[in-house]
C-alpha positions in Angstrom: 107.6 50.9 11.9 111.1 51.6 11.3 111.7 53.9 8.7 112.8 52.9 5.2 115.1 54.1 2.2 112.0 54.9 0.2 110.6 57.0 2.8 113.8 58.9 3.1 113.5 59.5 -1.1 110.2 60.9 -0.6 111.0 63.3 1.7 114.1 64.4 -0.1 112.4 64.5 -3.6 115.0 61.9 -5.0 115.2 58.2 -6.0 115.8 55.7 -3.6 119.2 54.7 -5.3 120.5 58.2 -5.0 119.4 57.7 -1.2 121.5 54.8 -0.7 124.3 56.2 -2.6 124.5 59.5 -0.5 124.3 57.4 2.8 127.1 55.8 1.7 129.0 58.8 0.3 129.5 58.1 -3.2 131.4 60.7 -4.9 128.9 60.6 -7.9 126.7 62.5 -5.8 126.9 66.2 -5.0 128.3 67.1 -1.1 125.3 69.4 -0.7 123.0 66.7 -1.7 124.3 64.2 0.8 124.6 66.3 3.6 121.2 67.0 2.9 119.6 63.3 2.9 121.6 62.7 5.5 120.3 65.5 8.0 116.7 63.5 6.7 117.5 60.5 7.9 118.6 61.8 11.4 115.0 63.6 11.2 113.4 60.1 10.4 115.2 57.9 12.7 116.7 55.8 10.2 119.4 53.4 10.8 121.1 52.5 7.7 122.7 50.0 9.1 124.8 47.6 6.7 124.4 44.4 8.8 120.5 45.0 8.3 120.5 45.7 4.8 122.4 42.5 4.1 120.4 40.2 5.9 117.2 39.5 4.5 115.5 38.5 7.9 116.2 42.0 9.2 118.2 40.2 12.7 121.3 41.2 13.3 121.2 38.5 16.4 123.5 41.3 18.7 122.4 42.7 21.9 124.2 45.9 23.5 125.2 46.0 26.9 125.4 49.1 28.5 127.7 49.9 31.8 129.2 53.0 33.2 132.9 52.1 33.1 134.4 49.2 31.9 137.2 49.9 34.3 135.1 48.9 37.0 135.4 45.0 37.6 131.9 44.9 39.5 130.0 44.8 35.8 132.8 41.7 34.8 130.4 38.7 36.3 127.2 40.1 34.9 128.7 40.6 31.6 129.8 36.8 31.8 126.3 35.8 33.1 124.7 37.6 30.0 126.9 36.2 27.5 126.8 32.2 28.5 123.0 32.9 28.1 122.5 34.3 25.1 125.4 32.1 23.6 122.8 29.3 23.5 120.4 31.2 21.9 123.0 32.6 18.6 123.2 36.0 19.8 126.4 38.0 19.9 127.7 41.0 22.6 128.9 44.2 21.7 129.4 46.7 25.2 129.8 50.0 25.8 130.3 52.1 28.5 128.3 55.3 29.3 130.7 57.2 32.0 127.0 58.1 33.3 127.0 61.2 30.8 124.0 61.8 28.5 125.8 62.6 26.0 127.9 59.7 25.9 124.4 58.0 26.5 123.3 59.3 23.6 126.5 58.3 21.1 126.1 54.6 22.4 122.4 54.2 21.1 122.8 55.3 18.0 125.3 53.5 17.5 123.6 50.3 18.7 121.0 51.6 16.4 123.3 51.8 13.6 124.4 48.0 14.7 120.9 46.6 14.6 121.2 45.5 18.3 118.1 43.3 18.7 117.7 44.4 22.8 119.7 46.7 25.1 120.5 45.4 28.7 121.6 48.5 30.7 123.6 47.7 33.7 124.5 52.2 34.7 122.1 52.8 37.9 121.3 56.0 35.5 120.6 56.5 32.2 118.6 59.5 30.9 114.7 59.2 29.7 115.5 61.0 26.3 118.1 58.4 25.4 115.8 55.5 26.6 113.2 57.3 24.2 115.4 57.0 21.1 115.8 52.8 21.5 111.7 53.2 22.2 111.9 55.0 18.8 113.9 52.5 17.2 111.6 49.9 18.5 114.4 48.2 20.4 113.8 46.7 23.8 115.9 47.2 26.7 116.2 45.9 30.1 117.5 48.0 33.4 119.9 46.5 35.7 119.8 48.0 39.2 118.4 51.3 37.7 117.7 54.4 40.4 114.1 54.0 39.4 113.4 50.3 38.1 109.5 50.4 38.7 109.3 52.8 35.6 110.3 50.4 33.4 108.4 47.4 32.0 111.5 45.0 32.2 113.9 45.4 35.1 116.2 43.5 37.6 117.0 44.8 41.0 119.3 43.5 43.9 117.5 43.4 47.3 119.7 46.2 48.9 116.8 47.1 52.1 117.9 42.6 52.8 121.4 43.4 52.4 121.8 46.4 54.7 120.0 44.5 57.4 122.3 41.3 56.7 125.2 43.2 57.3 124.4 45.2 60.7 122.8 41.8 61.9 126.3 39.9 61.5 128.1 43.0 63.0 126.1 43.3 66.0 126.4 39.4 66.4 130.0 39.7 66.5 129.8 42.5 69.5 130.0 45.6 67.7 127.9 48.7 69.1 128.9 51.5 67.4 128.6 51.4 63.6 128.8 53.6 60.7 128.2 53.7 56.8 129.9 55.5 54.3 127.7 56.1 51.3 127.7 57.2 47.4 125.6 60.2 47.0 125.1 59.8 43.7 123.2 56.4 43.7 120.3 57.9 45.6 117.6 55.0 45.3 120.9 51.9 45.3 122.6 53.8 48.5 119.2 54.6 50.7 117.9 51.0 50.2 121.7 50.0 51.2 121.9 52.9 53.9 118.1 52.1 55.3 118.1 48.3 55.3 121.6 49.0 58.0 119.7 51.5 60.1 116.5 49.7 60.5 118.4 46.8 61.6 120.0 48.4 64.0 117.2 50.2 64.9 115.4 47.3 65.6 118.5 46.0 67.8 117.8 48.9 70.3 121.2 50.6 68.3 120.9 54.5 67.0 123.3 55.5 64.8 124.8 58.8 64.7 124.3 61.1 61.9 128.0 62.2 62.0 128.9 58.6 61.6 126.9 58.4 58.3 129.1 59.6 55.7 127.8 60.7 51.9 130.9 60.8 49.2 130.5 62.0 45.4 131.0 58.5 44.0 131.6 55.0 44.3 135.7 54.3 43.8 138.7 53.7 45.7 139.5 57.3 46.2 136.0 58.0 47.4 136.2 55.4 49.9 139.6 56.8 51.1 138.0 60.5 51.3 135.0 59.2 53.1 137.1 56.8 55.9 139.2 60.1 56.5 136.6 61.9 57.9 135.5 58.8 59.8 138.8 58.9 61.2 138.3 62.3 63.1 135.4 61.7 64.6 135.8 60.5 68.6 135.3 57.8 69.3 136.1 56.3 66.2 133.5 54.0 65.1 134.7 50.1 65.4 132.9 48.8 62.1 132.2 50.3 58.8 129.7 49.3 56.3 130.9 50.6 52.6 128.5 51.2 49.8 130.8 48.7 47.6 134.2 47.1 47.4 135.9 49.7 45.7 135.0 52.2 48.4 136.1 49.8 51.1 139.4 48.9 49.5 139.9 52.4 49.8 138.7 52.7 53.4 141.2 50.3 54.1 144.2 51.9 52.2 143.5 55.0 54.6 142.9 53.3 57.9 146.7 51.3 57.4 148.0 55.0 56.3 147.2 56.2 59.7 149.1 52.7 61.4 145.9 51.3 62.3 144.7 47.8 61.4 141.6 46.2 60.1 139.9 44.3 61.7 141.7 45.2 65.0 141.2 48.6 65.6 138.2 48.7 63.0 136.2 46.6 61.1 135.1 47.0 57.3 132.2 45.7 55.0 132.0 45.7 51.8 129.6 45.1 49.0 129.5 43.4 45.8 132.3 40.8 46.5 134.1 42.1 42.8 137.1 39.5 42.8 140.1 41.8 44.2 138.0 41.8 47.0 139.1 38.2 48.0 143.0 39.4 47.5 143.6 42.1 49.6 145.2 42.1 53.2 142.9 41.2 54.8 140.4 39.7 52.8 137.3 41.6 52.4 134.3 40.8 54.1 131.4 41.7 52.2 127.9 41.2 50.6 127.8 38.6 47.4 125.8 40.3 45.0 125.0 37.5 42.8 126.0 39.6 39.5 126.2 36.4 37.2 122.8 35.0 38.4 122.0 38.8 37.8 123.1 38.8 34.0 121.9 35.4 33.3 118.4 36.6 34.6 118.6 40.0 32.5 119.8 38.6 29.6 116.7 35.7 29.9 113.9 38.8 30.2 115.0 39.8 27.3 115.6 36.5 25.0 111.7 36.3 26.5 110.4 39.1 24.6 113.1 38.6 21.6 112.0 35.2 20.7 107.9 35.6 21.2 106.3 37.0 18.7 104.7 40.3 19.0 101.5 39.4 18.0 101.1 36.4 20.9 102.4 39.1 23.7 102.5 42.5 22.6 102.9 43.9 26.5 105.6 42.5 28.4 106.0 43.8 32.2 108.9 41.5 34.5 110.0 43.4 37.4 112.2 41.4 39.6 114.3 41.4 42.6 117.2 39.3 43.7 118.8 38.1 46.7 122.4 37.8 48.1 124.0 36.7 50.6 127.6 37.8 53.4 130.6 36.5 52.9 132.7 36.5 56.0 136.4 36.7 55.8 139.0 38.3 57.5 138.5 42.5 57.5 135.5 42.3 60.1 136.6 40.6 63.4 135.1 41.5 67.1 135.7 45.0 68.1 138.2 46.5 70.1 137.4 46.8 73.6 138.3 50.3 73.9 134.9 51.1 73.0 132.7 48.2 73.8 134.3 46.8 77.3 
């Protein structure tokens, strides 16, 4: 149970109105004595939040959303998807983003905490044990979003990326192309292996081996990553003619350096991307790429966890949905067939 003011008293040896008063810094009551109620309320977990203390049901009928940046416009659909659903059900949105540090992990629960959030949905592909240990504490329940590790967790969404890899070296090799590489984000191990394996195996099965030096690992996921990664791509002979990205960002930027160096996409190489993040659509040339349904994705999410908010406890104390989601390639205009300098 969460605790309460009265427990807080108890331990500090003072009423429960002198509590509430320090917690809320009245000047009536002595620094000293403040700092110390406060410092056993952090000890206790206890939340003091004002929306909870004024609402006699104890529902503050918010859910937090987590993401790493709020920057990035790949979390925008999901965020949408999340919202229209839990719009019918009276609940509210309040988002943060994480910037995939602990620490800032750790200021965004408590201060969900301090908001009452009813549930968490967290859409970062990390997010540390200790800080999903403090919403456990506060009896909150969260859902992951295309975690690293989403079989830990009782409630969690994935995107089928082992499907998506294969998609993508299946429509590449049916448009002629033999010699294919992948650029990659390190830091997404479970997300860019699934991505990474699904494309090998594919090609794999196809008879096609794909080089190791044509496999290329950056530190990160954005534009400048993607520029970083397609640079040493493009000093490798013979160049590859196709290029599968991790995500849009990191092809945009695989595209940006390919023009720098007066080459053209598709005509000297073609690019993939993944996500289909609406620039993607509005670059020269349009981007083809993988269509992560990310609204399906936070409609689905967001209905996990309206499952568990609105059932009582005592009718399912043990809730466990683990599910997976498919996409589908969009085909536009940055993969075309390949040049026949390589594959004549």
């Amino acid at each position: 149970m969460r605790p309460t003011i009265k427990d807080i008293a108890k331990a500090a040896g003072v009423s429960h109105t002198t509590v509430s008063r320090a917690l809320n810094g009245n000047p009536t009551i002595s620094p000293e004595t403040i700092s110390r109620i406060r410092e056993i309320a952090e000890i206790f977990g206890y939340l003091g939040s004002a929306t909870a203390r004024g609402l006699k049901t104890n529902r503050s009928e918010v859910i937090g959303v987590v993401v790493s940046r709020i920057d990035n416009p790949y979390f925008g659909e999901i965020i949408q998807g999340i919202e229209e659903t839990i719009d019918k059900h009276g609940f509210s949105l309040v988002i943060a983003s994480s910037n995939r540090d602990p620490l800032k992990e750790r200021t965004v629960v408590h201060g969900f905490a301090r908001q009452s959030v009813e549930g968490v949905i967290i859409c970062t592909s990390s997010f540390s044990d200790e800080n999903l240990a403090v919403l456990d504490k506060y009896e909150i329940p969260f859902v992951v979003v295309n975690n690293e590790t989403p079989e830990k967790y009782n409630l969690s969404l994935k995107h089928d990326d082992l499907f998506a890899g294969s998609q993508v070296a299946q429509y590449l090799m049916e448009i002629g192309h033999k010699r294919l590489a992948y650029i990659g984000d390190a830091t997404a191990a479970r997300i860019n292996n699934e991505r990474q394996q699904g494309f090998i195996d594919e090609l794999n099965r196809n008879g096609k081996n794909i080089e190791p030096q044509i496999i290329i690992h950056s530190a990160g996921r954005q534009i400048e990553n993607g520029e970083e990664a397609m640079m040493r791509l493009l000093k490798i002979r013979p160049i590859p003619t196709a290029v599968f990205c991790f995500n849009d960002l990191m092809a945009i930027g695989a595209i940006k350096k390919i023009s720098d160096h007066h080459m053209r996409v598709p005509e000297d190489i073609s690019i993939v991307g993944f996500d289909n993040i609406p620039y993607s659509a509005y670059i020269s040339p349009a981007l083809t790429t993988f269509n992560q349904p990310k609204f399906k994705m936070g409609q689905e999410a967001a209905g996990m966890l309206l499952n568990v908010l609105e059932t009582p406890t005592d009718q399912n104390p043990n809730f466990s949905t683990q599910r997976s989601i498919l996409g589908k390639i969009l085909i536009r205009k940055s993969a075309g067939v390949p040049p026949t300098r390589i594959n004549s």
